[in-house]
N, C-alpha and C positions, 0 to 999 in steps of 0.2 A: 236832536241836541242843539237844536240853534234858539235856544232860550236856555233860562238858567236851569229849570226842573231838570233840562234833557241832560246836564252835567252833572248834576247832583244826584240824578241817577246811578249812573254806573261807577261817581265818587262814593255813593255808600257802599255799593257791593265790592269796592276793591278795597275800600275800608275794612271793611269786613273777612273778607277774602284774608288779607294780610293780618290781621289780629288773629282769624280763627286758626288760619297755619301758625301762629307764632304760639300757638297754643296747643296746638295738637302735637308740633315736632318737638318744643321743649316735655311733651311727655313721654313721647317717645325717646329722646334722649334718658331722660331723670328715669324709666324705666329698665331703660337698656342695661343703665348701672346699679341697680336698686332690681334685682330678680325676685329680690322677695315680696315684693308688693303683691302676689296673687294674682289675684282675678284683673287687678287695674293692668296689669301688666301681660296679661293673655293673649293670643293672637285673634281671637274671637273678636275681643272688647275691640283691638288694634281696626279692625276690617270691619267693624260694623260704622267705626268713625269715614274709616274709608266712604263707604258706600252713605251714609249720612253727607261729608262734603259732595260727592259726585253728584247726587239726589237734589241737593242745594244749589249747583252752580249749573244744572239742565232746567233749574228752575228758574231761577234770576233771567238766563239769555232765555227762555221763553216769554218773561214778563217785558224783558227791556226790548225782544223781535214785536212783540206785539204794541207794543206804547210807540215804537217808532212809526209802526205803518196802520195805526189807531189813533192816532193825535186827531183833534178836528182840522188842523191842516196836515195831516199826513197823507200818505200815495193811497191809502184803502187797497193794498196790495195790488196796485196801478202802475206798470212799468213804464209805459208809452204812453202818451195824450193823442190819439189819434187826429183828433181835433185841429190841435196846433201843432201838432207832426211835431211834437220834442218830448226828450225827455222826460221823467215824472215824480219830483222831488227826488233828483239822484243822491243827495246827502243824507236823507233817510233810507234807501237802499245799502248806503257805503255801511250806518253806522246796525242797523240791522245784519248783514253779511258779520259784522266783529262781533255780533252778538252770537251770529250760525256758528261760530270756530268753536266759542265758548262753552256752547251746548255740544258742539261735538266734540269737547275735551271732556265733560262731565258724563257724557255718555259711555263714551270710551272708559274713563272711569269706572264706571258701575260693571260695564263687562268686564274687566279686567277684577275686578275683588267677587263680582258673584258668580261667576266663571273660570272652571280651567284653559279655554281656549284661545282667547288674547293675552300676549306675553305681558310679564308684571313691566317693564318698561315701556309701553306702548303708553300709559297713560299721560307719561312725561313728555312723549314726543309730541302729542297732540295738544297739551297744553303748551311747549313750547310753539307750537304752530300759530293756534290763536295766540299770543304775543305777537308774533311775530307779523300775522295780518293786522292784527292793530294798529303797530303802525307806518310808517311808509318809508319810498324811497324817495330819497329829495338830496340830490349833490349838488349839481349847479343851477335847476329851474329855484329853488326854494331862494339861492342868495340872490335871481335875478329881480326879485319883488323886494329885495330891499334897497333904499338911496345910496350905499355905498357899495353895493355889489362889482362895480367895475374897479372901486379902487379895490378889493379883496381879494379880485383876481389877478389886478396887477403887481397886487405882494405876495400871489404864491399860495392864499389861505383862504383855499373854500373849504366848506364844513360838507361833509357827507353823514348821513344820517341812514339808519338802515329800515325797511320795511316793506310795505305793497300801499295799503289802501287809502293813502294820505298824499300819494303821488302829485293827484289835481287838486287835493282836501282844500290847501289853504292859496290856490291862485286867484292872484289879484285883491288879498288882502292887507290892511293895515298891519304898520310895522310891528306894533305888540302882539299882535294878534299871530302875525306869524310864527311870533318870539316865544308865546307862554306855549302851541302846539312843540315848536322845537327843543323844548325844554322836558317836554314830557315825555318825546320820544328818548332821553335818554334812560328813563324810569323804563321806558317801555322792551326798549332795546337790550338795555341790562336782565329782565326779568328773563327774557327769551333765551337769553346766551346762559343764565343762571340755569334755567329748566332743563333746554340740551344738554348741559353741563352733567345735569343731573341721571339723566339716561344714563350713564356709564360710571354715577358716582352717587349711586341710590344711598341713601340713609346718611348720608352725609351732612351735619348738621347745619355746618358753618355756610354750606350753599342752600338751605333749608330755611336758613336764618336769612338770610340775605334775601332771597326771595319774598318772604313776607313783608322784607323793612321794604323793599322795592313796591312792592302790591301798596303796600300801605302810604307811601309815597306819591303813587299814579292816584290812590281814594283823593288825599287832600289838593292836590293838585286839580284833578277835575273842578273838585269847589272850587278852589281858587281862580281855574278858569272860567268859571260860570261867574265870580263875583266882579272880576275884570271886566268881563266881555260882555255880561248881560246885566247888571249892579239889579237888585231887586227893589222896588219903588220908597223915594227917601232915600238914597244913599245915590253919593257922586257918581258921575259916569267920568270913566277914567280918559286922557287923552289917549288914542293908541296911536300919535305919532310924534310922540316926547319922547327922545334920547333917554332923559331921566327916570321915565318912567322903566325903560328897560334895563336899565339899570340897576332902579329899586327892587324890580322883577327878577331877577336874576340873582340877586342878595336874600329876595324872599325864598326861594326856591331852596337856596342852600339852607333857609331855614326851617322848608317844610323837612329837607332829608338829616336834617340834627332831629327836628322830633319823631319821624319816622326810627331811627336809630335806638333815642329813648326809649319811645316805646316799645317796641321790639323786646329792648334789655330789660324794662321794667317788666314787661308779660313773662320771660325766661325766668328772670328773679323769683316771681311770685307764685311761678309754677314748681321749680325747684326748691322753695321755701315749704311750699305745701305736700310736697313728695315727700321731704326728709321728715317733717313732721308727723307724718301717717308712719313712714317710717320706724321713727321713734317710739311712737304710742303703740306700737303694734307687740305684745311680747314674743319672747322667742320661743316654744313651742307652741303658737299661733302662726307662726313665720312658717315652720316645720310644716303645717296640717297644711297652710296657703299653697306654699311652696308643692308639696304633691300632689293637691289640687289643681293647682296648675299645668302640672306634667299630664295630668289625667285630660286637662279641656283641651290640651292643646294634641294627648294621643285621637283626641273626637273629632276636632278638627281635620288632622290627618287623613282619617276614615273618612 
């Protein structure tokens, strides 16, 4: 990740990640109330989306474990340098490990829909997991790398931030630099408490919803931190120890999660626009034949 590709990496896949849930939950919603959809609305069609996202996301952390420790300056799955007796590119280790959670949320996935044996909630706890190593703890080491750190504590107002593997991620860097990781842990952070959330409040849309604008949030955010931190050739390299700039930064931020929001509401829109239209088009004793077809895929299912 210490160039721009390696941000724009896993800003696609959580891009993605967050539109494909915004898309899959508002159909499961628009179904839930619309029974007569048939076949679109079967447990079958439901579970094989399941096992499709699971399938997809033990794919991505396989590509993004391999691009970390494949780069031509990557570890070549090199932990130690005997040589120089040190560590071996530990920040491709850190970012590879958040790729390991991800693949074992998607795995876990796939047992859980193609399996009776792993509980249907199991899937959510281990995707709240990988959140949750994504990203770190940092209460007082993190404000100690900023210039006004001692006045923050002498008013009472440190920030504590929740996670694991960003503990050392950002020591001894530039002030924005710290600012745009700290910013994303709250995308991060949210996503996690949303997911747990989710364990005990399956189906629930509105935590369904939010979860994707969140994913959808951390996609553009990585950009944004790869266009800060790493600018691509032609374009300004930013100050990262301008006041101002963290300040524009932080204004932008609130502007990636208005269009995370949008978007969210416009993907909900246009999936419930096209549900009631199938809907509609559909006559009603075609509705009738669907409808006990349905009862029938879903007694097979059972079986």
């Amino acid at each position: 990740m210490a160039n721009f590709k390696g941000h724009a990496l896993p800003g696609t896949f959580f891009l993605i990640g967050g539109l494909w849930w915004a898309v899959k939950y508002s159909l499961y919603y628009a179904t839930r109330k619309n029974r007569n959809l048939g076949c679109l609305a079967s447990k079958a069609v439901l579970r094989r989306l399941e096992i499709f996202e699971g399938s997809v996301m033990l794919s991505f952390s396989l590509i993004g474990m391999l691009a970390e420790q494949f780069v031509p300056d990557g570890p070549q799955l090199r932990l130690y340098d005997y040589g120089s007796h040190k560590w071996d590119h530990l920040m491709n280790w850190q970012h590879a490990t958040m790729y390991l959670f991800f693949g074992l949320a998607g795995a876990t996935s796939l047992a859980v829909h193609l399996t009776d044996i792993a509980p249907q909630a199991l899937d959510r706890m281990l995707l709240g997991i990988a959140l949750f190593i994504e990203g770190r703890h940092c209460s007082y080491k993190v404000l100690s790398m900023l210039p006004n750190a001692v006045s923050a504590f002498s008013h009472g107002t440190p920030t504590i931030s929740v996670g694991f593997l960003f503990l050392y991620h950002l020591h001894g860097r530039d002030m924005l630099d710290v600012h745009v990781h700290q910013l994303l842990l709250y995308a991060t952070f949210g996503g996690a408490l949303t997911t747990f959330l989710e364990i005990f409040h399956r189906g629930n849309i509105l935590l369904e919803l939010l979860r994707a604008t969140l994913a959808t949030l951390q996609g553009t955010w990585f950009w944004q931190i790869g266009f800060v931190l790493y600018p691509p050739a032609g374009m300004a390299e930013w100050n990262l120890s301008d006041h101002n700039n963290m300040t524009f930064i932080t204004m932008c931020y609130c502007w990636h999660f208005c269009f995370s929001l949008f978007a969210i509401a416009g993907v909900y829109g246009i999936v419930s626009w096209v549900v009631r239209s199938r809907l509609k088009r559909t006559p009603t004793m075609e509705m009738g034949l669907l409808k006990t077809m349905e009862r029938e895929q879903e007694s097979e299912d059972e079986l």
